[in-house]
C-alpha positions in Angstrom: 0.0 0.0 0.0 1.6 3.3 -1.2 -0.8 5.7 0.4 -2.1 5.5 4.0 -5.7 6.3 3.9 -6.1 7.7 6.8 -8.2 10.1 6.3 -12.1 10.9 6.7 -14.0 12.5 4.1 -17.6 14.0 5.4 -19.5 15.6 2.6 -22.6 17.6 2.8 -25.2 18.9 0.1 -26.0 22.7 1.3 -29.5 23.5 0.8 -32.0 21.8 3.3 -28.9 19.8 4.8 -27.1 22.7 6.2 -29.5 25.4 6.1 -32.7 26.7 4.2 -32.8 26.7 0.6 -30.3 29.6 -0.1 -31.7 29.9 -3.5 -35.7 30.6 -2.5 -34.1 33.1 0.2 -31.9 35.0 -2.6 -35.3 34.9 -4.5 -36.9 36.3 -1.9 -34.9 38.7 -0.7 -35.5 40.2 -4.5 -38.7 40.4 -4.5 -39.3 37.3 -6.5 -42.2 34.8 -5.7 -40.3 31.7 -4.8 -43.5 29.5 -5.0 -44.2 30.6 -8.6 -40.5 30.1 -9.9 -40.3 26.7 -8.3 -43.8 24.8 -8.5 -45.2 27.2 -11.8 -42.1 28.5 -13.7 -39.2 25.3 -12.9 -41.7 22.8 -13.0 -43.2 23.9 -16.7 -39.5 23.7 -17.7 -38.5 20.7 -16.2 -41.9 19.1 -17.7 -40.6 20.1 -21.2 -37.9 17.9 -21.1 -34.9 20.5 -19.0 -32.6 19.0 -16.8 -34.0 20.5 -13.1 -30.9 22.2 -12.5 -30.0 23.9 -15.9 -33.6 25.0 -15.7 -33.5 26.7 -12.7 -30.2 28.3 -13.7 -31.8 29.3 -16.6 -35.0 31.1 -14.9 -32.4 33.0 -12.6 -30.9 34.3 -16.1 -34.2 35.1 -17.0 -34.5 37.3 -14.2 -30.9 39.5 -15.0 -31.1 42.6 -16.2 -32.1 46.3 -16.0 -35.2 46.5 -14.6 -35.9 42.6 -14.1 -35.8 41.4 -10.5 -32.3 40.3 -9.7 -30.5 43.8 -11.9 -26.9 43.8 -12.5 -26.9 40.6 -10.1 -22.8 39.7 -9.3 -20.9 36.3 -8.2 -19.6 39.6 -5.6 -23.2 40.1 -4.9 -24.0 36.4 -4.5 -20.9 36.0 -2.0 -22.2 39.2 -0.1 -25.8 37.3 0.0 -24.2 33.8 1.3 -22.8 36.1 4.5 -26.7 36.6 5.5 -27.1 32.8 6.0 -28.2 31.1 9.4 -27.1 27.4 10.0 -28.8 24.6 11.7 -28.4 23.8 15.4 -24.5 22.8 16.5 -22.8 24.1 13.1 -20.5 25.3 13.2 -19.5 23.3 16.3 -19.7 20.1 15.0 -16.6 20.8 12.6 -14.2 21.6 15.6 -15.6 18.5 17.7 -15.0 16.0 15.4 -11.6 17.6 14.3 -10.7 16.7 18.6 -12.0 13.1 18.1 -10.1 12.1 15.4 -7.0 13.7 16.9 -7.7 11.0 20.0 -6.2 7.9 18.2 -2.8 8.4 18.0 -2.5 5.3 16.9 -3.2 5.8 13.0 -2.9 9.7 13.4 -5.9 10.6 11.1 -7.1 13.5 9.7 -10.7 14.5 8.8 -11.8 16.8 5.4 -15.2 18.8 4.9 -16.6 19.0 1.7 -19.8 20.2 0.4 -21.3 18.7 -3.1 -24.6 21.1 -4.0 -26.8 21.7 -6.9 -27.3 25.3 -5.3 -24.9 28.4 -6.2 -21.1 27.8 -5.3 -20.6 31.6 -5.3 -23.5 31.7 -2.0 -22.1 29.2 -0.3 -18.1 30.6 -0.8 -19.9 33.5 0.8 -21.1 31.9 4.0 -19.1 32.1 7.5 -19.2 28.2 7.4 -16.8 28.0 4.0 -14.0 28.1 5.9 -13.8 25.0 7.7 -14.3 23.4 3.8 -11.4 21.9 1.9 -13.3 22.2 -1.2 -16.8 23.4 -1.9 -18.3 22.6 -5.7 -21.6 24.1 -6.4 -23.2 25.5 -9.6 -21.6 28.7 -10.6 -22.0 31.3 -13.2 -19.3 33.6 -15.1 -19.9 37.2 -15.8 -19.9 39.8 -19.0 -19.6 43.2 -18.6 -20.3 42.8 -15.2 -22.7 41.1 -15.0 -23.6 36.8 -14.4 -24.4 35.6 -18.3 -23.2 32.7 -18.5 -23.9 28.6 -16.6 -20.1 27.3 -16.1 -21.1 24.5 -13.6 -24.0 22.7 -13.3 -24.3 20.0 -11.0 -27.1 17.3 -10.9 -28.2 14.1 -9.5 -25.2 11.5 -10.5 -22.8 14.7 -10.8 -22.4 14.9 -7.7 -20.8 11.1 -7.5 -17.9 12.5 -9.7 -16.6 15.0 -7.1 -17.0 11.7 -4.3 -14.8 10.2 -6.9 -12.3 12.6 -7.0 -12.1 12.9 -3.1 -11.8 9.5 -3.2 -8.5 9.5 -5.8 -7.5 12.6 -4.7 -7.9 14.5 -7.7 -9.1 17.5 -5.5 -5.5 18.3 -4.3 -4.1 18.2 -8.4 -3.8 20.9 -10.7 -7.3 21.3 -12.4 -7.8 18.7 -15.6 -11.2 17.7 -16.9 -10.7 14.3 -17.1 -8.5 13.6 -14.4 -11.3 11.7 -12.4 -11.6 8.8 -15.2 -8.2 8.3 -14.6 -7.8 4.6 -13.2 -6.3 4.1 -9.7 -5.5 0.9 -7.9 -8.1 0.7 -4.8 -5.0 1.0 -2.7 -3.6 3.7 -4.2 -6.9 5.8 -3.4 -6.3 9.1 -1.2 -9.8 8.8 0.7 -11.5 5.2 0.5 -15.4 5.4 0.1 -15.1 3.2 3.4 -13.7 6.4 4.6 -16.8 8.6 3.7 -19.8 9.7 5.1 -22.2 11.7 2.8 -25.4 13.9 4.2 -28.4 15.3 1.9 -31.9 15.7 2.2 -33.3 14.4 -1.0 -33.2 12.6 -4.5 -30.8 14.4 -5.6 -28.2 13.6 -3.2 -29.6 9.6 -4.3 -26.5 8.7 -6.7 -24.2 9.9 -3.8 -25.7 7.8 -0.8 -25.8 4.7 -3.8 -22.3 4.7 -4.3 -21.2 4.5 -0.4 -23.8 1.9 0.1 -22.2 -0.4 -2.0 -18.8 0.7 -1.4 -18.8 0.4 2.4 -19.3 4.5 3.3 -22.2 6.1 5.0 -25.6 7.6 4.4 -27.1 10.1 6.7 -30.7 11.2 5.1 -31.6 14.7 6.4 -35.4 15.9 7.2 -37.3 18.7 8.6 -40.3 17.5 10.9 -41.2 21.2 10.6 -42.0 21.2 6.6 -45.2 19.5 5.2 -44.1 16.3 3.2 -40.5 16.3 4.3 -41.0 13.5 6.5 -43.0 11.2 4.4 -41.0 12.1 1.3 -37.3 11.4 3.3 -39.4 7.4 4.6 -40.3 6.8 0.9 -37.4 8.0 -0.7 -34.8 7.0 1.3 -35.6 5.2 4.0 -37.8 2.5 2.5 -35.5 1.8 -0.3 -32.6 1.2 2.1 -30.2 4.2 0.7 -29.4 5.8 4.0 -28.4 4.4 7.4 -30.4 7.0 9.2 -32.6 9.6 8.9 -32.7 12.8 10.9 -33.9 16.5 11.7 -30.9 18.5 10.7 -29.7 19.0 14.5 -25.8 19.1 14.9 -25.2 19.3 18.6 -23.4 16.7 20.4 -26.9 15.6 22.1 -28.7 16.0 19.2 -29.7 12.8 17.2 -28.0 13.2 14.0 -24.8 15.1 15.9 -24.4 12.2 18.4 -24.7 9.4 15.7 -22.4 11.7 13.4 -19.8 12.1 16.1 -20.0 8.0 16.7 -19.5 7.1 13.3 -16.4 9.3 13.4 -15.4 7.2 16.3 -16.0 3.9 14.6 -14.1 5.0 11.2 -10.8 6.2 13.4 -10.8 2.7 15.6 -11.1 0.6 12.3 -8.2 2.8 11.3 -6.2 1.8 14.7 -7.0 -1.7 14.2 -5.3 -2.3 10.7 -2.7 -0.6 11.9 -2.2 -2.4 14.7 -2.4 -5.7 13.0 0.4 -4.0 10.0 2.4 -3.5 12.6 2.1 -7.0 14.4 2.1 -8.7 11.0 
């Protein structure tokens, strides 16, 4: 074994897993009727045959412009909107305590990585006091002309998101930026971050591919719902629970005596004394 994979990856989507759809807020906070966009304007889209998330991307576009809603909107002015954004219960302290536990076993000295996977805007969530504690954070993102957001750079959807759990997994984060550099073959034990090494959180189908992939490949899938929203619990049984794609499902609660934060914090625990173990025996053999 070349690399020592001892390292834990937790990934998160943003929206609805972190905090409140950042998208319906920027909406909002425009003016904009977010229940129109998403249930009349998206939907009618998305019925004609668009991919969900270019669609929505594409509405926003739609609303650019002198005198349209969202004006001379800016990735500046989508990084000054992400520093308006409240967080669940226990983040950020969730980061810093599981950064202590993993620093307890000395005996395979790991090291834990936050990364966030989301189909909402990258620019929004670069923005938020939460980026820091991020090692990489890949959203959708826009670039500008004269000024101005024109153009869709980055769309991520559905089994897009696997690719960037496949480049944690290789390592292709850390390298220079290359397209294909994720379709490049590596030995399993070559791999920076083994998908046993994971732990993915989302809140919906589009976060599906993502808890697929560590279900087969030994990671874990915590499912995220709010008892407070109408459907969000029948939706996260059906969709996830019922089809045996998550290990747990939860209220997005972060503390350390919060469900998901205590079961979080434990499956930390578990990942680092695996580690200690296969080091141990290494050492013995």
């Amino acid at each position: 074994m070349s690399a020592p994979q001892n390292t834990i990856a937790i990934v998160f989507d943003f929206d609805d897993t972190l905090t409140d759809d950042s998208t319906t807020k920027l909406l909002e906070s425009r003016g904009i009727d977010a229940v129109d966009f998403w249930r009349n304007k998206n939907n009618e889209l998305v019925g004609a045959g668009w991919n969900p998330t270019l669609s929505y991307l594409k509405l926003l576009l739609d609303n650019v412009g002198a005198g349209k809603p969202l004006a001379r909107l800016t990735n500046k002015d989508l990084r000054d909107f992400g520093k308006t954004l409240r967080f669940y219960k226990g983040i950020p302290k969730l980061f810093t305590d599981l950064e202590k536990i993993v620093k307890e076993h000395e005996v395979s000295n790991p090291s834990i990585e936050f990364y966030i996977v989301s189909g909402g805007l990258e620019e929004i969530i670069l923005g938020s006091k939460i980026a820091k504690y991020f090692k990489n954070i890949w959203g959708c993102r826009f670039a500008e002309e004269q000024g101005v957001i024109k153009h869709i750079t980055r769309a991520i959807s559905f089994t897009e998101k696997t690719k960037y759990l496949f480049e944690i997994n290789k390592g292709v984060n850390l390298m220079p930026l290359e397209p294909y550099a994720v379709n490049r073959y590596v030995d399993k034990d070559d791999r920076r971050i083994p998908f046993e090494h994971m732990i993915y959180l989302g809140d919906g189908l589009t976060d599906v591919p993502c808890f697929s992939l560590l279900n087969v490949s030994g990671g874990h899938g915590f499912g995220i719902f709010d008892p407070t929203k109408k459907g969000s619990p029948k939706k996260g049984w059906e969709q996830l629970v019922v089809p045996h794609r998550v290990h747990t499902l939860n209220s997005p609660r972060y503390g350390e005596h919060h469900d998901l934060g205590a079961l979080l914090r434990t499956a930390v625990r578990g990942i680092c004394l695996g580690m200690d173990v296969r080091t141990q025996t290494a050492v013995r053999g």
